[in-house]
C-alpha positions as a Markdown table, in Angstrom:
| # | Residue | x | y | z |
|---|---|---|---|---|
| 1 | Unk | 99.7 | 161.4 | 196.5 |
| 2 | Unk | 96.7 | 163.1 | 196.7 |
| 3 | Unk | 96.5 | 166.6 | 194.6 |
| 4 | Unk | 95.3 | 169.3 | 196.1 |
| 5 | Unk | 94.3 | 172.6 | 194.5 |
| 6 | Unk | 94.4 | 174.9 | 197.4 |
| 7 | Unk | 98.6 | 173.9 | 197.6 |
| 8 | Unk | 100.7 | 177.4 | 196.8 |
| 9 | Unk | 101.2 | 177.5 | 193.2 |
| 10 | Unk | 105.2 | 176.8 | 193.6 |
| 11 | Unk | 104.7 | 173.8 | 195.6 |
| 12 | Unk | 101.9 | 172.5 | 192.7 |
| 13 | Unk | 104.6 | 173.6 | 190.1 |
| 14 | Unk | 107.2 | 171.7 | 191.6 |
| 15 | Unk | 105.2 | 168.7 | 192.4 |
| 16 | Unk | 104.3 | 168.4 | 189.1 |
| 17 | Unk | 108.1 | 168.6 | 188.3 |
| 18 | Unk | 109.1 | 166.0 | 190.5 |
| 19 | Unk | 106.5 | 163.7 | 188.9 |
| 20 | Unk | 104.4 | 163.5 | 192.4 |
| 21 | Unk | 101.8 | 164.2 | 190.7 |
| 22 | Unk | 101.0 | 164.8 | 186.6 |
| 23 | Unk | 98.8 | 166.7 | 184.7 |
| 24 | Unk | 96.0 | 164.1 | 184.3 |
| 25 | Unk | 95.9 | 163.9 | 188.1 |
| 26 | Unk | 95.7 | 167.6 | 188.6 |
| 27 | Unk | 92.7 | 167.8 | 185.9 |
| 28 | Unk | 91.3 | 165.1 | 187.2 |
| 29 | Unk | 91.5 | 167.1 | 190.7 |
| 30 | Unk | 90.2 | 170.1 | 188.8 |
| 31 | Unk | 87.4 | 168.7 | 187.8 |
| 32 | Unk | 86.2 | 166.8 | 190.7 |
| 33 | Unk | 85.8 | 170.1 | 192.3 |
| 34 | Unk | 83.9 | 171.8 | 189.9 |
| 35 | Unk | 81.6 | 168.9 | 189.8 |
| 36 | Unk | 81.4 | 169.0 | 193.3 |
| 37 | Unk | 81.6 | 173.1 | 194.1 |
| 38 | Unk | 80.0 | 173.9 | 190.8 |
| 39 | Unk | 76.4 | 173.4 | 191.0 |
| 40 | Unk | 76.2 | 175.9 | 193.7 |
| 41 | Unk | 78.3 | 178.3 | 192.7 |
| 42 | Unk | 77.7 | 178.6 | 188.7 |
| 43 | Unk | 81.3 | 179.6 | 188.1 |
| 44 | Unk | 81.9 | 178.1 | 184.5 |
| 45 | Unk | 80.1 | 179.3 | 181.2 |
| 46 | Unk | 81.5 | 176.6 | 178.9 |
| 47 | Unk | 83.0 | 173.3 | 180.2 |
| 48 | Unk | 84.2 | 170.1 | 178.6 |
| 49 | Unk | 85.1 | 167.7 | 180.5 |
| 50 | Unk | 86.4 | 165.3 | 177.7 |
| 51 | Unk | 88.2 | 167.7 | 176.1 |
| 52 | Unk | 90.2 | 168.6 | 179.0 |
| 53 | Unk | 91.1 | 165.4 | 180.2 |
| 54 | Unk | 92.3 | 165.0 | 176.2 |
| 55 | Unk | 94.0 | 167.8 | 176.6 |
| 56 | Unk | 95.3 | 167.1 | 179.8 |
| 57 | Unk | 97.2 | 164.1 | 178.3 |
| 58 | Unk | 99.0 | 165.8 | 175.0 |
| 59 | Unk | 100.5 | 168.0 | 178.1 |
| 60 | Unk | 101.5 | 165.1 | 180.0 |
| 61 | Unk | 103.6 | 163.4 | 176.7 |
| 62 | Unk | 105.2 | 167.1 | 176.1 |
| 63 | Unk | 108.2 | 168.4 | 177.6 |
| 64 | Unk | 107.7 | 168.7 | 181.3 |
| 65 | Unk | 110.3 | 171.6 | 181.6 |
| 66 | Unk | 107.6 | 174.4 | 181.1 |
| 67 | Unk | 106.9 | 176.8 | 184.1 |
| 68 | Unk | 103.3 | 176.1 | 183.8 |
| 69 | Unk | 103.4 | 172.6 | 182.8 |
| 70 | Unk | 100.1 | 171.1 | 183.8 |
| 71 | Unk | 98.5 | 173.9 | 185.8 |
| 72 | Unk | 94.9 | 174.4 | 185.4 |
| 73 | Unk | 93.1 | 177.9 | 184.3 |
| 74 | Unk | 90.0 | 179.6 | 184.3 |
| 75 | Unk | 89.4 | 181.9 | 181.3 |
| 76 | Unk | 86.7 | 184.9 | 181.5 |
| 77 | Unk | 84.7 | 184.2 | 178.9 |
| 78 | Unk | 85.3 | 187.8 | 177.1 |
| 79 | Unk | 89.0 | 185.7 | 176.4 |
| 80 | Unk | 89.1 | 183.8 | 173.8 |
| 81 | Unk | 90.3 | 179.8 | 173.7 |
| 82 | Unk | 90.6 | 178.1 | 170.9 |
| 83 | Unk | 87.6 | 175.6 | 170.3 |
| 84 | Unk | 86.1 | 177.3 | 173.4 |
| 85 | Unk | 82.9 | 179.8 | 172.4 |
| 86 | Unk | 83.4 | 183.3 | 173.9 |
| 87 | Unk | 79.8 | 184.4 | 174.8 |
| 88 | Unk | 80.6 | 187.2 | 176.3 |
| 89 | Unk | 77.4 | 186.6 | 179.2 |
| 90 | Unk | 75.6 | 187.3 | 176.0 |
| 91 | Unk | 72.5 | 186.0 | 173.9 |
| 92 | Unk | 74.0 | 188.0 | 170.8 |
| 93 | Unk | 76.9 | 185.8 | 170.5 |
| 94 | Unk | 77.3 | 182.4 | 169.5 |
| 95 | Unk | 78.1 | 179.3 | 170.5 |
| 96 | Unk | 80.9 | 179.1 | 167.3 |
| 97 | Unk | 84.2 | 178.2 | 168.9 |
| 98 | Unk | 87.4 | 180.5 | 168.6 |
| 99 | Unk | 89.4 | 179.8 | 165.7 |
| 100 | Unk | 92.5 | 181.1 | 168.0 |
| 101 | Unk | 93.8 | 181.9 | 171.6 |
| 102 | Unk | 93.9 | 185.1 | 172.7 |
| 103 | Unk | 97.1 | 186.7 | 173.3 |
| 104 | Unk | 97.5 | 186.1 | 176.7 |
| 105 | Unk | 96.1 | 182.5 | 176.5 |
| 106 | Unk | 98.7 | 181.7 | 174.0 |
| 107 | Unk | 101.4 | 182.5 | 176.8 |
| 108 | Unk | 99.9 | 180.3 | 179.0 |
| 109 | Unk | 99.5 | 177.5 | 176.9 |
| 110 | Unk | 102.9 | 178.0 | 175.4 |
| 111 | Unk | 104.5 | 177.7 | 179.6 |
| 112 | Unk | 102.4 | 174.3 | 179.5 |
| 113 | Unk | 99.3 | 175.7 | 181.1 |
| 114 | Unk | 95.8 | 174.2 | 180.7 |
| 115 | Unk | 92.8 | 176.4 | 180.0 |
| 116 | Unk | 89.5 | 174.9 | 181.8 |
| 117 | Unk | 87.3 | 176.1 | 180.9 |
| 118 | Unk | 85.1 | 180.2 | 180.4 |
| 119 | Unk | 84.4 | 181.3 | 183.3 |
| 120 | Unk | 80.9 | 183.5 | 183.7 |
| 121 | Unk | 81.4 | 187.1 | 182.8 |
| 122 | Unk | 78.8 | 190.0 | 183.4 |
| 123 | Unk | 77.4 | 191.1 | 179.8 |
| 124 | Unk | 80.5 | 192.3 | 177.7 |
| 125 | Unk | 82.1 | 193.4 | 180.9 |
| 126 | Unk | 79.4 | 195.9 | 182.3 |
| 127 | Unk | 77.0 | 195.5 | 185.5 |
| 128 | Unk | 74.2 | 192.7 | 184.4 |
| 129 | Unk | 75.0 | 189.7 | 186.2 |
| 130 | Unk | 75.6 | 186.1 | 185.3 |
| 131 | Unk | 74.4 | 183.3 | 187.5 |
| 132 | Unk | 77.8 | 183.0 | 189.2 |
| 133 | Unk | 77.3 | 182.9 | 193.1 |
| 134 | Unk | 79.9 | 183.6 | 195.6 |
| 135 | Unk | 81.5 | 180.8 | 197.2 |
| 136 | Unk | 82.0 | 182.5 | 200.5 |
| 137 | Unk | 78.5 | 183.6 | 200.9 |
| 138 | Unk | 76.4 | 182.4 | 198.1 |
| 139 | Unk | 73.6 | 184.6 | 199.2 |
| 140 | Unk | 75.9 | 187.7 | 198.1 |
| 141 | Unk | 76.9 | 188.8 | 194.8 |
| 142 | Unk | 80.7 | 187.6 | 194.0 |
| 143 | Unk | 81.5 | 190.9 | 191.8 |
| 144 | Unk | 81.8 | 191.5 | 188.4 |
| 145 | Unk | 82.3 | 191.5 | 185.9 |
| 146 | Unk | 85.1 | 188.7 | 186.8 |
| 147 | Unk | 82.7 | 186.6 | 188.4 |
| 148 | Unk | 83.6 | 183.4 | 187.6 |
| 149 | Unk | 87.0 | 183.5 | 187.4 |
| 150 | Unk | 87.0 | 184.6 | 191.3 |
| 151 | Unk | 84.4 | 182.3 | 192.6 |
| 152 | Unk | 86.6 | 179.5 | 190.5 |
| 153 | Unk | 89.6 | 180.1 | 192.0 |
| 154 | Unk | 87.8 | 181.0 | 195.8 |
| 155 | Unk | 85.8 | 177.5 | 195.7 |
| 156 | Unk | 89.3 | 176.0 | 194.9 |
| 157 | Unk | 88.1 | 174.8 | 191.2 |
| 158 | Unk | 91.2 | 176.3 | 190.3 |
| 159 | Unk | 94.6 | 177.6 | 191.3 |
| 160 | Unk | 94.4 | 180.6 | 188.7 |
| 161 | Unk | 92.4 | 182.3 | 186.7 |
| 162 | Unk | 92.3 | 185.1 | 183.8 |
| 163 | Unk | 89.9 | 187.9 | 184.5 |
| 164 | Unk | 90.1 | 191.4 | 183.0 |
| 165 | Unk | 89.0 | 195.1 | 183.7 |
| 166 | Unk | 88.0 | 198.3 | 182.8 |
| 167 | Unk | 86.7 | 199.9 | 185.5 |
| 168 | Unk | 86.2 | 197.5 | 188.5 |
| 169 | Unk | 85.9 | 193.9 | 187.2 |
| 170 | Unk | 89.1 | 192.4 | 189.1 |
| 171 | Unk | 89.6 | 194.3 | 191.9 |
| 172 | Unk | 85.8 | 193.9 | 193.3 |
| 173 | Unk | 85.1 | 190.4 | 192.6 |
| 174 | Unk | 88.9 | 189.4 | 194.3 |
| 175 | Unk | 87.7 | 191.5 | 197.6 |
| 176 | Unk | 84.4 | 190.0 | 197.5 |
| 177 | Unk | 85.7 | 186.3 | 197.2 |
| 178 | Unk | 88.4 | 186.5 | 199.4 |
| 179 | Unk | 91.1 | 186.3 | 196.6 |
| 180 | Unk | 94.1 | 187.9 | 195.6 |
| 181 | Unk | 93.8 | 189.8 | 192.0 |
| 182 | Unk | 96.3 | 191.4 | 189.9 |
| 183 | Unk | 95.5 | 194.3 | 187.6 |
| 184 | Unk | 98.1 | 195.0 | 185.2 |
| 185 | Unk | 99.7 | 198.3 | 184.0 |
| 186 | Unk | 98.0 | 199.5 | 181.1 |
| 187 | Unk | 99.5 | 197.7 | 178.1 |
| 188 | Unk | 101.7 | 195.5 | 179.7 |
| 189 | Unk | 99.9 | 192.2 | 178.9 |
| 190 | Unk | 98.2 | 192.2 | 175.3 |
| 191 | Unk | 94.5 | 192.3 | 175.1 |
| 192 | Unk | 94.5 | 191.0 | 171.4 |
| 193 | Unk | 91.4 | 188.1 | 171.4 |
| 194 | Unk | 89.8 | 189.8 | 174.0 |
| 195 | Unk | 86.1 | 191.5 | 173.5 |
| 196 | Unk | 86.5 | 194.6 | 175.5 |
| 197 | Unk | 84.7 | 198.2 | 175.9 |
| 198 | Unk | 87.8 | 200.0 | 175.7 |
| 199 | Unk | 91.1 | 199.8 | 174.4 |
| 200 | Unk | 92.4 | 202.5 | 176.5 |
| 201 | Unk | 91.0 | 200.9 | 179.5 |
| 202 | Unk | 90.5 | 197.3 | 179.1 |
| 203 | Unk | 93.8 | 195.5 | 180.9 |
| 204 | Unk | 94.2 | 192.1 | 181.4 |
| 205 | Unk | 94.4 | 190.5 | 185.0 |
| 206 | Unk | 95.1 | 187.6 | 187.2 |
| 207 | Unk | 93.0 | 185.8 | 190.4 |
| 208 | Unk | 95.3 | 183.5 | 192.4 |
| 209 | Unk | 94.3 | 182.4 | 196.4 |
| 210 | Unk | 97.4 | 184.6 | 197.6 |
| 211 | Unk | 99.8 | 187.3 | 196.3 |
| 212 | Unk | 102.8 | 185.0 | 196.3 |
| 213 | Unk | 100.7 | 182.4 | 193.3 |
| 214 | Unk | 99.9 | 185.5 | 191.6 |
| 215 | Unk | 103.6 | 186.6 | 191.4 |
| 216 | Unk | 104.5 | 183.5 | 190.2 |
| 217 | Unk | 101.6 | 183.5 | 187.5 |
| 218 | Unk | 102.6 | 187.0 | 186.8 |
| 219 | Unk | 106.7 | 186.4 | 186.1 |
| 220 | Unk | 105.7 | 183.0 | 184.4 |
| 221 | Unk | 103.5 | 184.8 | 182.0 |
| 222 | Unk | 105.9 | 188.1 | 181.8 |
| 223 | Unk | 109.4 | 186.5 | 180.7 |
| 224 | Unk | 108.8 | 182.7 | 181.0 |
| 225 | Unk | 110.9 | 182.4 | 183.9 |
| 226 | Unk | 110.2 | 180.4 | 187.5 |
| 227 | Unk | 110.0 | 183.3 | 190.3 |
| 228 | Unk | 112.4 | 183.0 | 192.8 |
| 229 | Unk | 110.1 | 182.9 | 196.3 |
| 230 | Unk | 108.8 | 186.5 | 197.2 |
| 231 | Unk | 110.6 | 188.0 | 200.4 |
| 232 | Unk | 108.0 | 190.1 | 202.2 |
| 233 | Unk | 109.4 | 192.9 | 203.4 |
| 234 | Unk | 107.7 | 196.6 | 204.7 |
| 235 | Unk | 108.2 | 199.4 | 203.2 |
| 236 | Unk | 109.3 | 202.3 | 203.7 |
| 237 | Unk | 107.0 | 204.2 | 203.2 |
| 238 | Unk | 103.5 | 204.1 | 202.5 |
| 239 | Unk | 100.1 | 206.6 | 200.7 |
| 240 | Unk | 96.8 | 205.7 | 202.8 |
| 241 | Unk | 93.7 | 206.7 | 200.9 |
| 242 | Unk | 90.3 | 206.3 | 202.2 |
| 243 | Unk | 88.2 | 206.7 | 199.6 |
| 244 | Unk | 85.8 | 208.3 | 201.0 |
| 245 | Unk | 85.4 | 211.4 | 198.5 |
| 246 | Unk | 84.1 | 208.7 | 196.2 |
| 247 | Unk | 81.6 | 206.9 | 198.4 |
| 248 | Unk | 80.2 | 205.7 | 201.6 |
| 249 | Unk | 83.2 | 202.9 | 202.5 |
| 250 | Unk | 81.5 | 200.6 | 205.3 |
| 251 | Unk | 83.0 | 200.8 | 208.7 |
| 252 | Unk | 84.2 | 197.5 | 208.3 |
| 253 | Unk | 86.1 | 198.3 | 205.4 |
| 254 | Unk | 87.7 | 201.6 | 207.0 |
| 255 | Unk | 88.6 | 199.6 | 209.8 |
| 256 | Unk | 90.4 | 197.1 | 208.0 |
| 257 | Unk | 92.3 | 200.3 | 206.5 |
| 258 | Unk | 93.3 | 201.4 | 209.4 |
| 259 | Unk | 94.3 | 198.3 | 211.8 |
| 260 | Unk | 96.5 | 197.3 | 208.7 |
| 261 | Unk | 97.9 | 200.8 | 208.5 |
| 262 | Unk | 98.2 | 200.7 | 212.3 |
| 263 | Unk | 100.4 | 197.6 | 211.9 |
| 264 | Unk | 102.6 | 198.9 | 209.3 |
| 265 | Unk | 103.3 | 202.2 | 211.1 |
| 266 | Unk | 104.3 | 199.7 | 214.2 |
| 267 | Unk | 107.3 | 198.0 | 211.9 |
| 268 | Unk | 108.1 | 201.3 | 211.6 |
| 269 | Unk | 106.7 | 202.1 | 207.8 |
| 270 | Unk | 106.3 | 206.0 | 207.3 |
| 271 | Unk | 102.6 | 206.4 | 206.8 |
| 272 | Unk | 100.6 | 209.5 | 204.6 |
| 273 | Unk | 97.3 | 210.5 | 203.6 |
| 274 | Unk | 96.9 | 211.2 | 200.1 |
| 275 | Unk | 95.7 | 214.6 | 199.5 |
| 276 | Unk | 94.4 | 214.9 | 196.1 |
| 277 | Unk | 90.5 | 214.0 | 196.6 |
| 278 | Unk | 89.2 | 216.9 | 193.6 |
| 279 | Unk | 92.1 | 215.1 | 191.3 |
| 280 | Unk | 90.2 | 211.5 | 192.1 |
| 281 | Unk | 87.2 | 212.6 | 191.4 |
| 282 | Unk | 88.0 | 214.1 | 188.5 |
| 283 | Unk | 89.6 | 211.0 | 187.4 |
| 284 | Unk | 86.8 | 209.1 | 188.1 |
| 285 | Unk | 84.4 | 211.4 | 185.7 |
| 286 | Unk | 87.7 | 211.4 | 183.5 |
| 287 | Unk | 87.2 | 207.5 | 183.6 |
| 288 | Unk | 83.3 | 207.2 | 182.9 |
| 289 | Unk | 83.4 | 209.5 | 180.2 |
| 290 | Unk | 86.5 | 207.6 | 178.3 |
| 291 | Unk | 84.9 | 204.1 | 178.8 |
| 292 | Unk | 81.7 | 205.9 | 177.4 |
| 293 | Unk | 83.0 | 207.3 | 174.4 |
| 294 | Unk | 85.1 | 204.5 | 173.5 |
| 295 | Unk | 82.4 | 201.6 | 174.2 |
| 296 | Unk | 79.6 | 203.4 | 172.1 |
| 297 | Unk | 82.4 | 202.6 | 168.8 |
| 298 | Unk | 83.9 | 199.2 | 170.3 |
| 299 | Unk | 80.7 | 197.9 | 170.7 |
| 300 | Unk | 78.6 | 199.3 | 168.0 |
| 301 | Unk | 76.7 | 196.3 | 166.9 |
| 302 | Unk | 75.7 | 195.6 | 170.5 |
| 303 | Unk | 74.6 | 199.1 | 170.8 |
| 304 | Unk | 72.4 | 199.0 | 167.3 |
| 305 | Unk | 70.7 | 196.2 | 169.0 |
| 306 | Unk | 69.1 | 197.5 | 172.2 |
| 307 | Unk | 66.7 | 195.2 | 172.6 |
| 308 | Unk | 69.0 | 192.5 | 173.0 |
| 309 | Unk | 70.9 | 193.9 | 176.1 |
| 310 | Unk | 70.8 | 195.1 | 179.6 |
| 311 | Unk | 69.3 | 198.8 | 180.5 |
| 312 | Unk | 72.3 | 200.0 | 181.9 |
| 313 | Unk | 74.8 | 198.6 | 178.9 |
| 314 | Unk | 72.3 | 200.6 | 176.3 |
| 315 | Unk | 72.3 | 203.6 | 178.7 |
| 316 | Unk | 76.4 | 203.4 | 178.5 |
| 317 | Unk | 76.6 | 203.2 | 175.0 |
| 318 | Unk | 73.9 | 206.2 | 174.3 |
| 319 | Unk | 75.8 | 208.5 | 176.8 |
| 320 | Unk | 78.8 | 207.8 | 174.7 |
| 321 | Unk | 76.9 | 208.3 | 171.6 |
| 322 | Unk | 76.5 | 211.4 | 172.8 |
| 323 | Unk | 80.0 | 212.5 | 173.9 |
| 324 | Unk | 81.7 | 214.3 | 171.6 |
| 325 | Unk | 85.2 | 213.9 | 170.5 |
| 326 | Unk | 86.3 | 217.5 | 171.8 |
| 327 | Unk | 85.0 | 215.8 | 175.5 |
| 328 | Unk | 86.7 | 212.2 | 175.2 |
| 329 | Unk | 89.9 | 214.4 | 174.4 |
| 330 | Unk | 89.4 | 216.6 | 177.1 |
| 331 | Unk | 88.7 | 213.3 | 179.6 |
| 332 | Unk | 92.0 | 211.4 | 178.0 |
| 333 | Unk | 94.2 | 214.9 | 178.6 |
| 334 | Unk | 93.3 | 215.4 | 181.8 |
| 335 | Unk | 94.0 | 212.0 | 182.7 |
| 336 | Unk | 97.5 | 212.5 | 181.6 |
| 337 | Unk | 97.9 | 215.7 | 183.5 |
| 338 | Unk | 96.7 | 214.4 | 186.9 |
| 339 | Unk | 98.7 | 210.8 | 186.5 |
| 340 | Unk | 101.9 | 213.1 | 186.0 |
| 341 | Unk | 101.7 | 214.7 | 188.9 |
| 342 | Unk | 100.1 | 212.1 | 190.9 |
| 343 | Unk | 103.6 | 210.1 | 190.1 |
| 344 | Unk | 105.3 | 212.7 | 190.8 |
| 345 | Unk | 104.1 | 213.1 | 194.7 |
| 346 | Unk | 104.6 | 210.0 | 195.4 |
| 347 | Unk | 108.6 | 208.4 | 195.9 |
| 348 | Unk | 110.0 | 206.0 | 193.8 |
| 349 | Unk | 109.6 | 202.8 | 196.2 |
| 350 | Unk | 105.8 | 204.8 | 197.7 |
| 351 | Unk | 102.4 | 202.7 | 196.7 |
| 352 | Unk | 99.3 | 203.1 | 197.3 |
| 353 | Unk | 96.7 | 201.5 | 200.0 |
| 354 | Unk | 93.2 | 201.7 | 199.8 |
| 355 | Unk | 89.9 | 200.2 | 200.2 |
| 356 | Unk | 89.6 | 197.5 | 197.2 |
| 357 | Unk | 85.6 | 197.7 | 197.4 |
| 358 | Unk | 83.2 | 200.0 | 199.6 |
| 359 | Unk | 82.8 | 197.2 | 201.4 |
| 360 | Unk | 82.0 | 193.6 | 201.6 |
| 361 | Unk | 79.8 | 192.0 | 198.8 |
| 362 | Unk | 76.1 | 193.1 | 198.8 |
| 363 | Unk | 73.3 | 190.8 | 199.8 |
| 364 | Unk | 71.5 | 189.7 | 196.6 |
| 365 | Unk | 72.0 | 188.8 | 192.5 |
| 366 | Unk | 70.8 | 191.6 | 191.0 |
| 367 | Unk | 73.6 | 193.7 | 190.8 |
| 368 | Unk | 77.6 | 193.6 | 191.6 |
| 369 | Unk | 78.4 | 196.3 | 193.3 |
| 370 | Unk | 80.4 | 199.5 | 192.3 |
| 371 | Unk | 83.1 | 200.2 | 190.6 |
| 372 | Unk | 83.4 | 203.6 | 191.8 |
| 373 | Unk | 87.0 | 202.8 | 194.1 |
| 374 | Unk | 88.8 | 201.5 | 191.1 |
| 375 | Unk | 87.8 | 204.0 | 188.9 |
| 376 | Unk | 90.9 | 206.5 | 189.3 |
| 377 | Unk | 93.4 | 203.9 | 189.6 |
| 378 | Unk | 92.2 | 202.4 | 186.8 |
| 379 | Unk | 91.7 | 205.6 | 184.4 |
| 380 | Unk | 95.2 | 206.3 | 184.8 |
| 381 | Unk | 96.6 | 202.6 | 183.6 |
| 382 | Unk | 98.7 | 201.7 | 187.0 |
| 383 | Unk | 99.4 | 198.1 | 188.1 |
| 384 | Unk | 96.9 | 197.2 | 191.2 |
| 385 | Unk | 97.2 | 194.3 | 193.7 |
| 386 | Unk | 94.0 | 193.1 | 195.3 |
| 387 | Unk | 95.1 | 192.0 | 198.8 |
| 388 | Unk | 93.2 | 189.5 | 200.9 |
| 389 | Unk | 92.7 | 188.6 | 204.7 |
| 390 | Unk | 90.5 | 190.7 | 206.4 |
| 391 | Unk | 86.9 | 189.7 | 207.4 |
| 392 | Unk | 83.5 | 192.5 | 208.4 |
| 393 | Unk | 81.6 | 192.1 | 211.6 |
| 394 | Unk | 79.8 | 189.2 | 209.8 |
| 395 | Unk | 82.4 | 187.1 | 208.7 |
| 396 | Unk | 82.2 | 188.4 | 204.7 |
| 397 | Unk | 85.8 | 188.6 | 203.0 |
| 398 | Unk | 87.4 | 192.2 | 202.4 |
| 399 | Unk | 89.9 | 192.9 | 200.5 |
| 400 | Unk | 92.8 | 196.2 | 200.2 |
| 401 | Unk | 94.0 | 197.2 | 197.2 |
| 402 | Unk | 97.9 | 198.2 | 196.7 |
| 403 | Unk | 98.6 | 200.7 | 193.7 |
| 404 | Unk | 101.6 | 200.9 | 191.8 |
| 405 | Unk | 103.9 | 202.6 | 189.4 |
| 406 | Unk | 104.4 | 200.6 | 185.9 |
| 407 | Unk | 107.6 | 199.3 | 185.7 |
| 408 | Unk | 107.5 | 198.5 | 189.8 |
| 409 | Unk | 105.2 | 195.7 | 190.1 |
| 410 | Unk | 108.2 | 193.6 | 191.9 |
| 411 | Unk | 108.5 | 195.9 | 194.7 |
| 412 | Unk | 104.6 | 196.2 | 194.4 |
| 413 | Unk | 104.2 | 192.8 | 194.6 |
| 414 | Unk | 107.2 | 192.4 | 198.0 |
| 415 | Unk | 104.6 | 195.2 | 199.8 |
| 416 | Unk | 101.4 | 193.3 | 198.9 |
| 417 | Unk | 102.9 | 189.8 | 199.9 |
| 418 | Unk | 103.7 | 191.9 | 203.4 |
| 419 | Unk | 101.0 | 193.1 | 204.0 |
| 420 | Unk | 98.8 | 190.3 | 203.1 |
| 421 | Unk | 101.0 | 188.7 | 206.2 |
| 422 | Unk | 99.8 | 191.1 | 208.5 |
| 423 | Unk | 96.2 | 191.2 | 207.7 |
């Protein structure tokens, strides 16, 4: 039997289970498509073949039982692997390998997962751009600073991949590749072995082809456990927000909003605007100055080195030089204050549907887009579900993004699986 990549995750899972196919195969699958895919698209910073077929063979003479048992991964390379370097889309790091998995790594490997290979990053997580192109359009930029890990997992290298973010780096790339992407809640998900620019920010995230594998992903790494198959169902109710106090959002995009919302209010889901554009934008300045402040000290033998990174990485770390502590607590309070209340408008089973990106991936290499929609959502630590399906005027992917409250992401994830159905 053929193994094919693109399959739902459950049905790989369970193929594998059922002995239909075995690890080696799916490797072997694996990396026939990056072999083939990869040249064009640049997805992978580190890659060993040998060692993942060895590897793939101690999981094939282990216990089968494993909810990831035999699944292939793509790891940002900001994660670290053991015997894998984490470069970081850097020339300051080395090519040393990890002595240990990160944290969230570790999970995976301990379910029976396989970790690929790094996939490219943008420099420690800010705006310069690997060489990653972006498999849907490889004229366009696929995001950042996920890059690799969505382009992977688009191109069908593989069925899932680690990204992270602070600001934009999952959301963006996962609308711009046509992916589904899952931001956890602040915290919920370790970031230990993970280079980041903030602690208070930094969350670790998943890219799957569809919000049903990412569930599965998601519970799997959570408690260990098979998901039972999502049941989309509409909500009840539902918080439209444009985005547009933030940015120019392309007509596409707005479109895409509002056919979806259009379809929802048909199946009879109660549809509102949110109303609190001078609290977003404060959250988004709330945001920049945090990941500022924080990045300055995270990163501060980067930024004694400016001549060894990007302009717009030394520009962040001397504006958060420059922020003073009576500011970053300022930023971090009013943070609180706004998520409090923003919780507190919205009902218990009530998410949040916006635009994911402004709109579909720029022309070009040279940058990677904004951040600026992900932002707010992002400052205040809530789950996010990157929702693929629709397509602009010229074919490019675009992608909704479904925010949550922490401690919901089930009935986040039964909305987002709808919704991607009517897309």
């Amino acid at each position: 039997m053929k193994t094919e990549l693109r399959s739902p995750l459950r049905d790989l899972v369970e193929q594998l289970s059922a002995g239909s196919t075995t690890p080696v195969d799916v490797a072997e699958a694996a990396l026939a498509q990056i072999a083939d895919q990869d040249p064009a698209i640049r997805a992978w910073a580190h890659l060993d073949p040998d060692a993942v077929r060895s590897a793939a063979a101690r999981i094939q003479s282990s216990d089968p039982g494993s909810v990831l048992w035999g699944v292939p991964v793509g790891v940002k390379d900001l994660i670290d692997v053991a015997g894998m370097p984490t470069r970081c889309g850097s020339e300051l790091r080395s090519a040393e390998p990890a002595a240990t998995d990160a944290d969230c790594v570790a999970r995976a490997r301990a379910l029976g997962a396989l970790p690929v290979g790094k996939t490219v990053t943008t420099e420690f997580g800010y705006f310069k751009p690997g060489p990653t192109r972006n498999p849907r359009a490889v004229d366009h930029t696929p995001g950042g600073s996920s890059s690799g890990s969505a382009a992977a997992v688009a191109a069908g290298m593989v069925p899932l991949a680690f990204g992270t973010q602070t600001a934009g780096s999952l959301t963006r790339p996962a609308s711009f590749c046509g992916v589904a992407g899952f931001v956890t809640a602040h915290g919920e998900l370790s970031t230990a072995g993970i280079t980041g620019l903030s602690p208070r920010l930094d969350t670790v995230g998943l890219l799957a082809r569809t919000v049903s594998d990412l569930h599965f992903a998601w519970t799997a790494l959570r408690d260990g456990t098979r998901a039972p198959a999502l049941e989309p169902s509409a909500p009840r109710r539902l918080r439209l927000w444009s985005g547009f106090e933030l940015g120019e959002v392309s007509p596409d995009m707005t479109a895409a909003l509002r056919t979806t919302a259009g379809a929802a209010q048909s199946a009879g889901v109660r549809c509102r605007e949110v109303d609190a554009a001078a609290a977003v934008v404060a959250l988004t300045e709330h945001h920049h100055t945090v990941m500022a402040y924080d990045a300055a000290r995270e990163r501060a033998v980067e930024a004694a080195q400016p001549d060894k990174i990007s302009a717009p990485l030394a520009e962040l770390f001397t504006a958060g030089a420059q922020t003073t502590e009576a500011q970053y607590r300022a930023a971090l309070a009013g943070i609180t204050e706004i998520r409090q209340l923003l919780l507190a408008a919205l009902d218990e089973d009530e998410a949040v549907l916006g635009p994911a990106a402004l709109g579909a991936a720029p022309r070009g290499h040279d940058a990677t887009g904004t951040p600026v929609l992900s932002r707010p959502w992002q400052a205040m630590g809530l789950p996010v579900v990157t929702i693929p399906g629709k397509r602009d005027s010229a074919g490019l992917p675009l992608g909704l993004q479904l925010i949550g409250r922490p401690g919901a992401e089930q009935r986040l994830f039964d909305t987002a699986a709808w919704l991607e159905s009517v897309l």
